[in-house]
ZAMARGU-4260 file (C-alpha; in steps of 0.2 Angstrom, whole numbers, plus 5000, padded with zeros to 4 digits):
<rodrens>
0) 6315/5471/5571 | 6298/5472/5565 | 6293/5478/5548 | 6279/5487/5544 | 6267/5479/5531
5) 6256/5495/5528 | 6242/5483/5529 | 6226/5495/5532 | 6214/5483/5541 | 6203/5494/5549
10) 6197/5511/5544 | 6181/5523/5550 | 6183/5540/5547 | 6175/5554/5554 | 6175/5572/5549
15) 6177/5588/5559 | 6181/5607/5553 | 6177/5610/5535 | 6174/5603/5518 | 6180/5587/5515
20) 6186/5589/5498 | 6196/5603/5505 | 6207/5591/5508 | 6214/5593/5488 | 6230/5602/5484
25) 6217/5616/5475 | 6207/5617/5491 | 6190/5624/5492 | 6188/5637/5476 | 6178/5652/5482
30) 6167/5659/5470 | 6174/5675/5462 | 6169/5687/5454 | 6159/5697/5468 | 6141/5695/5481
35) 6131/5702/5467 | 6139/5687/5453 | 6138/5674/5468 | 6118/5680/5467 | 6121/5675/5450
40) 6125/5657/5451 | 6144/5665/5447 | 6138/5673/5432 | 6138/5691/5426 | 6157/5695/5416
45) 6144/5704/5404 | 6136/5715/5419 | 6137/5731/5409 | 6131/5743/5425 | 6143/5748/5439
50) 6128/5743/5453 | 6140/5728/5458 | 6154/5722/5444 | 6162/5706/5439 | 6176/5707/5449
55) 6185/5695/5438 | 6182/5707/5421 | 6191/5721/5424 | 6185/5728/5410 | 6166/5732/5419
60) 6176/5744/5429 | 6178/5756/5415 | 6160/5762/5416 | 6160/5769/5435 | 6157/5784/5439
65) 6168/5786/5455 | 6177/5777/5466 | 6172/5763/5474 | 6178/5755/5490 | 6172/5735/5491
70) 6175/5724/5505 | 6165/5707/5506 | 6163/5692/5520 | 6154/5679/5521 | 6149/5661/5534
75) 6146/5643/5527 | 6140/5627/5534 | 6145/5611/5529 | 6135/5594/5530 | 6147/5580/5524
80) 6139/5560/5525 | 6148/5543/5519 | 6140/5526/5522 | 6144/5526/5543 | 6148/5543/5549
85) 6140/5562/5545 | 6146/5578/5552 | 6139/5595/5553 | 6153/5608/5553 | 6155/5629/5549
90) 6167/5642/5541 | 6169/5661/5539 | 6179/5671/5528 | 6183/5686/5518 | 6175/5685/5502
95) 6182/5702/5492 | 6192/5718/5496 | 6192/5728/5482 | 6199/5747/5479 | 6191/5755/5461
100) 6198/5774/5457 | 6190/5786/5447 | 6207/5793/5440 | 6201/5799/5421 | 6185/5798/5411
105) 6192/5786/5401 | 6205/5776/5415 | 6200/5767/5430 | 6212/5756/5441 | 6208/5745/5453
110) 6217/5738/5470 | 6212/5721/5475 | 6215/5706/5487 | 6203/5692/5480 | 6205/5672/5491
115) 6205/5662/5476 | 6202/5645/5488 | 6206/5639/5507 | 6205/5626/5517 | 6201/5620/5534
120) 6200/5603/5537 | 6201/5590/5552 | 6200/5571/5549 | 6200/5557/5564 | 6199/5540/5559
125) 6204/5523/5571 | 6215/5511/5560 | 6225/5496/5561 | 6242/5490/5557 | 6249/5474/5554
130) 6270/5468/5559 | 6277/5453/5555 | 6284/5447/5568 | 6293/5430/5573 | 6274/5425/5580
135) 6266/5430/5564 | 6258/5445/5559 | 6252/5457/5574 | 6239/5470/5573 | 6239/5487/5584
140) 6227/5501/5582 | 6230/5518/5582 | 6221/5535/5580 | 6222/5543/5565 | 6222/5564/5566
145) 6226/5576/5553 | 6222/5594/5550 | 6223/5604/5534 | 6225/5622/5536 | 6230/5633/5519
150) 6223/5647/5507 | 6227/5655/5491 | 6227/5671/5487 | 6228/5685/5472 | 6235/5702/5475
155) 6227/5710/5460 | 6231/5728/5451 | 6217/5730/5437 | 6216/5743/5424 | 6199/5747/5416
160) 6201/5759/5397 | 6182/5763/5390 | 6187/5766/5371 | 6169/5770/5367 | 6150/5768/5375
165) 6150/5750/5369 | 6169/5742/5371 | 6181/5743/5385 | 6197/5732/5389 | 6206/5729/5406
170) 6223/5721/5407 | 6228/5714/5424 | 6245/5709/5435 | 6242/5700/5450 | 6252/5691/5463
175) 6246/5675/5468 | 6251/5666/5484 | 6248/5649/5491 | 6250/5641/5509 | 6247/5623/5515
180) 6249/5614/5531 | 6246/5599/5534 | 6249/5590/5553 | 6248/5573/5552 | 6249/5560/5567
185) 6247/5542/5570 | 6243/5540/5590 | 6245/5521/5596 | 6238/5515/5612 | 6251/5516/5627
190) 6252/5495/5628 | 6258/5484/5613 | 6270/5470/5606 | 6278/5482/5595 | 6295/5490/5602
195) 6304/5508/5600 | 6294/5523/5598 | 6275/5523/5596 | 6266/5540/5591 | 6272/5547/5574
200) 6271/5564/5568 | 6272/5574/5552 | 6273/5590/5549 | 6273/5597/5531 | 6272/5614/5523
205) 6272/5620/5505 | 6271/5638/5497 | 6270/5645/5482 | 6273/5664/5475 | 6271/5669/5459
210) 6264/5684/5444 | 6251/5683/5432 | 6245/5693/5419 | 6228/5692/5412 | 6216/5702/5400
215) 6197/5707/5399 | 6185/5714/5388 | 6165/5722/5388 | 6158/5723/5375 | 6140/5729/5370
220) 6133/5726/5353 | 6115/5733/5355 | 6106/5739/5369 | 6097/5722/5374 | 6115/5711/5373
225) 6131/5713/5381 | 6147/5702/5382 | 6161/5700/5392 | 6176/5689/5395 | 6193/5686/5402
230) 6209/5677/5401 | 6222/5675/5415 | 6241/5669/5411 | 6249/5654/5421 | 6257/5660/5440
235) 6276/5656/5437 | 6287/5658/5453 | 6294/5645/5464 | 6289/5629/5476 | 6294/5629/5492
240) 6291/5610/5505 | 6295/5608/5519 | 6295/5591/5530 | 6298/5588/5548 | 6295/5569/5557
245) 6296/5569/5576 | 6306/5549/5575 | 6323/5553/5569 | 6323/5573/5568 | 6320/5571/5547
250) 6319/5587/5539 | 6318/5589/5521 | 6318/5606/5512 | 6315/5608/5493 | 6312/5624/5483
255) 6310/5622/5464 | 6302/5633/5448 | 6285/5627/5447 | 6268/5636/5441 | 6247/5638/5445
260) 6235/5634/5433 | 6229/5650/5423 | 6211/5651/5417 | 6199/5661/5404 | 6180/5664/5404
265) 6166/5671/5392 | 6150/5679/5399 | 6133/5685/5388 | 6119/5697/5397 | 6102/5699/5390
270) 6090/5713/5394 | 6073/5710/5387 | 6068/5726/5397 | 6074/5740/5407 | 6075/5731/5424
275) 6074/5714/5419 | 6091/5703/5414 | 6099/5686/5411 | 6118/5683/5410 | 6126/5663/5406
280) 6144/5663/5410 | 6157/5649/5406 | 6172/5645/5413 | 6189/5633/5409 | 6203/5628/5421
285) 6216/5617/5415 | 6226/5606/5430 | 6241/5597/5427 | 6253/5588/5439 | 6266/5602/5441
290) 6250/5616/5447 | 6250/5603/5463 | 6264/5607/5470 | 6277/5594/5476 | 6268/5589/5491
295) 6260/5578/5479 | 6273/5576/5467 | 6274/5558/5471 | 6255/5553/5474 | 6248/5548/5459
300) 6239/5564/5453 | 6233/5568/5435 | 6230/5581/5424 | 6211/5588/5427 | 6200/5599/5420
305) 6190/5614/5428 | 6173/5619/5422 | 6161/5628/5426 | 6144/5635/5419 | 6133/5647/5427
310) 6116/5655/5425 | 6109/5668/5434 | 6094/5682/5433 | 6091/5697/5440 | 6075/5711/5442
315) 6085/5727/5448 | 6074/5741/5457 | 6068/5758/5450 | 6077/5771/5452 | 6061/5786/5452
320) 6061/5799/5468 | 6044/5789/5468 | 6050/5770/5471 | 6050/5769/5488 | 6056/5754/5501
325) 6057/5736/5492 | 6053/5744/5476 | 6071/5751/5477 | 6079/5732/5481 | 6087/5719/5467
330) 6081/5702/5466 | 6091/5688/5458 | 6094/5670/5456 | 6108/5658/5451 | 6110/5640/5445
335) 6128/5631/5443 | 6137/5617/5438 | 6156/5615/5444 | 6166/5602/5439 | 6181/5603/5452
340) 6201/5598/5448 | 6199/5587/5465 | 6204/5570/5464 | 6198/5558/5481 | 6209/5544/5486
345) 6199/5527/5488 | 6211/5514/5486 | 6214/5522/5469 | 6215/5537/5464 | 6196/5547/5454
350) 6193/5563/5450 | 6177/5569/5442 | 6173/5579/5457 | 6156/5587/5453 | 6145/5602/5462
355) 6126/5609/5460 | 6122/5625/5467 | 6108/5636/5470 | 6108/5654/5476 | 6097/5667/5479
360) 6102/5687/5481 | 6097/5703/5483 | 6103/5722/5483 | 6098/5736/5497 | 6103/5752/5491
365) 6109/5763/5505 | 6103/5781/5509 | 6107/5794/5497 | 6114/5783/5483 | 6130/5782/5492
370) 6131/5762/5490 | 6124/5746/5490 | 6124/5733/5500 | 6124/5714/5491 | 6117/5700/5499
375) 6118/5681/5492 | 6114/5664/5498 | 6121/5649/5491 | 6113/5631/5494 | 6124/5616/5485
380) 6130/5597/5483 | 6144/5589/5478 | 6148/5570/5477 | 6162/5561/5470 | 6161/5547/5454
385) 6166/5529/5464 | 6164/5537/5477 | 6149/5535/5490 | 6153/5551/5499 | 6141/5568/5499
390) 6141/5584/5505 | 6129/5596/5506 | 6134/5615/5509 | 6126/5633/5511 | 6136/5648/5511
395) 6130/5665/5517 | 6139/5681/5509 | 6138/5700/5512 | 6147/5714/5503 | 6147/5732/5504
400) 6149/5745/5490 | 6154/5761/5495 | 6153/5776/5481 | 6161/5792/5483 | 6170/5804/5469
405) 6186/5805/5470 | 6200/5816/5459 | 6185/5828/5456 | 6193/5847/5451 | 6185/5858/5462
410) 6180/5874/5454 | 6186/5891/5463 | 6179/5904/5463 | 6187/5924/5463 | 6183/5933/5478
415) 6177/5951/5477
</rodrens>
């Protein structure tokens, strides 16, 4: 019987569907936070108007004025290259849904179902195996497929209490749920000296459901400067993995306590005049082996770091009966640097995972103040230290905020 050396001789990949440092157990972070922050760079916890919140500072919802419905989508395009083989590949998703009520002058509550990351990823490779065998050792080739598919999602129920004009707090609890798949086959070629089954196939699966509480505040110390800023607990719940391989009928299933990384952030805004401001937001993740999941329980990961820092301004439109057409519009633009928890395997496992993005935004209002349409384009690169892979990305979002007043007391009048 031969014995399989796991001797990779031959290896040229090629890339289809998706990012290909999707393929991480974190999967492709989506910027949060709202179309209007993503306009931003990511930025804007200290946004102190209700033309378009930080999403991710509960707190900014204090100072709305009725309730506001948000729903938010957005298409990307990917451009991945490596020394022999580029692909060109797209995306679409759902970027925000998002329910704010109006319910006292002082309380507001929010509803929301905010992606946190997803992935969606094929990888083809032809590879070779060597067997000993009584001859020596035989090589056979084989196609490589595997296909990523999984997202990650908060269920959110935010609270927004203005104490005054210049502080409010929020406090959040949330539900957060994970889902990844990945299919995994090794195609041989129908003629060979190796005997018993050829094609292998696996088929693994791993959840996670969990609550997490976090907190927020906004603050604003004078009329030029505002600040904002959140923290967000660990996700403890439970691990479920499952594994099925076609040669033998194996079929593992393991369910253990486990937890997601939590995560805090601090924003500042500066209005240097009535339409004109800046906002530089900051933003720390910690990962460590157990927020994988135990998919990758055994595959060498190690504790990683998430940062992020973000820059954005923003010229907002008048708001006189006179200003008319683009004189009504916002304009904005963001800079940011990521530094992902992704860790690419080369041989040996690196991490230092690393991201520049662009992004350009603006704001239509929509007729008879009833709501504003956010737009954002997002141009970016990442690149791996070690590792001479690239990939170039451009993400198109679109959001709409629709106002109305809600839990108004109407006010009767006695008839004659």
């Amino acid at each position: 019987m031969r014995i399989l050396i796991l001797t990779l001789v031959i290896s040229s990949c090629a890339f289809a569907g998706g990012s290909i440092f999707g393929t991480q157990a974190t999967g492709d972070r989506i910027v949060a936070g709202g179309v209007r922050a993503v306009g931003l760079g990511g930025a804007g916890l200290a946004i102190w108007d209700s033309l378009g919140m930080h999403s991710e500072n509960p707190a900014a919802a204090a100072y709305t004025t009725g309730a506001t419905l948000r729903v938010g989508f957005f298409g990307g395009l990917y451009g991945t290259k490596d020394k022999n083989t580029s692909d060109t590949d797209s995306e679409f998703g759902w970027q925000a849904f998002r329910l704010y009520l109006n319910v006292h002058p002082r309380y507001k509550m929010g509803i929301g179902i905010d992606p946190v990351s997803r992935t969606d990823v094929r990888l083809f490779g032809q590879d070779s195996l060597g067997f000993a065998s009584d001859s020596g050792t035989v090589y056979e080739k084989y196609e490589s497929r595997k296909v990523w598919l999984g997202s990650s999602t908060d269920i959110r129920w935010d609270h927004a209490v203005k104490l005054s004009d210049k502080l409010a707090l929020g406090t959040t609890v949330a539900f957060a749920s994970t889902y990844l798949e990945v299919n995994h086959s090794l195609d041989f070629a129908s003629s060979g000296s190796s005997s018993g089954p050829r094609d292998v196939y696996y088929h693994d699966v791993q959840r996670f459901s969990g609550f997490w509480g976090g907190l927020s505040f906004l603050a604003r110390p004078s009329e030029k400067l505002s600040v904002g800023g959140f923290w967000k607990s660990e996700a403890d719940g439970n691990w479920d993995y499952e594994r099925s391989v076609n040669h033998g009928g194996e079929r593992l299933f393991k369910e253990s306590n486990g937890t997601r990384p939590g995560e805090f952030g601090l924003g500042v805004g500066y209005h240097w005049a009535p339409n004109w401001a800046a906002y530089f937001d900051a933003k720390q993740q910690s990962w460590t082996v157990k927020h994988y999941g135990p998919m990758f329980e055994n595959s060498g990961l190690e504790d990683r770091d998430a940062f992020s820092a973000m820059l954005g301004v923003e010229k907002l439109g008048g708001t006189r009966l006179t200003d008319e057409g683009f004189d009504r519009w916002d304009y904005r633009a963001g800079l940011a640097y990521r530094q992902q928890p992704w860790q690419v395997n080369t041989g040996s496992l690196t991490g230092d995972v690393s991201e520049m993005a662009l992004s350009l935004g603006l704001t239509m209002p929509l007729v008879q103040q009833s709501g504003k349409l956010h737009v954002a384009l997002e141009l970016g690169q990442r690149s791996a230290s070690d590792v001479d892979v690239t990939e170039s990305f451009g993400r198109f979002y679109l959001q709409l905020d629709m106002h109305e007043r809600w839990f108004k007391r109407e006010q009767r009048k006695l008839r004659d």
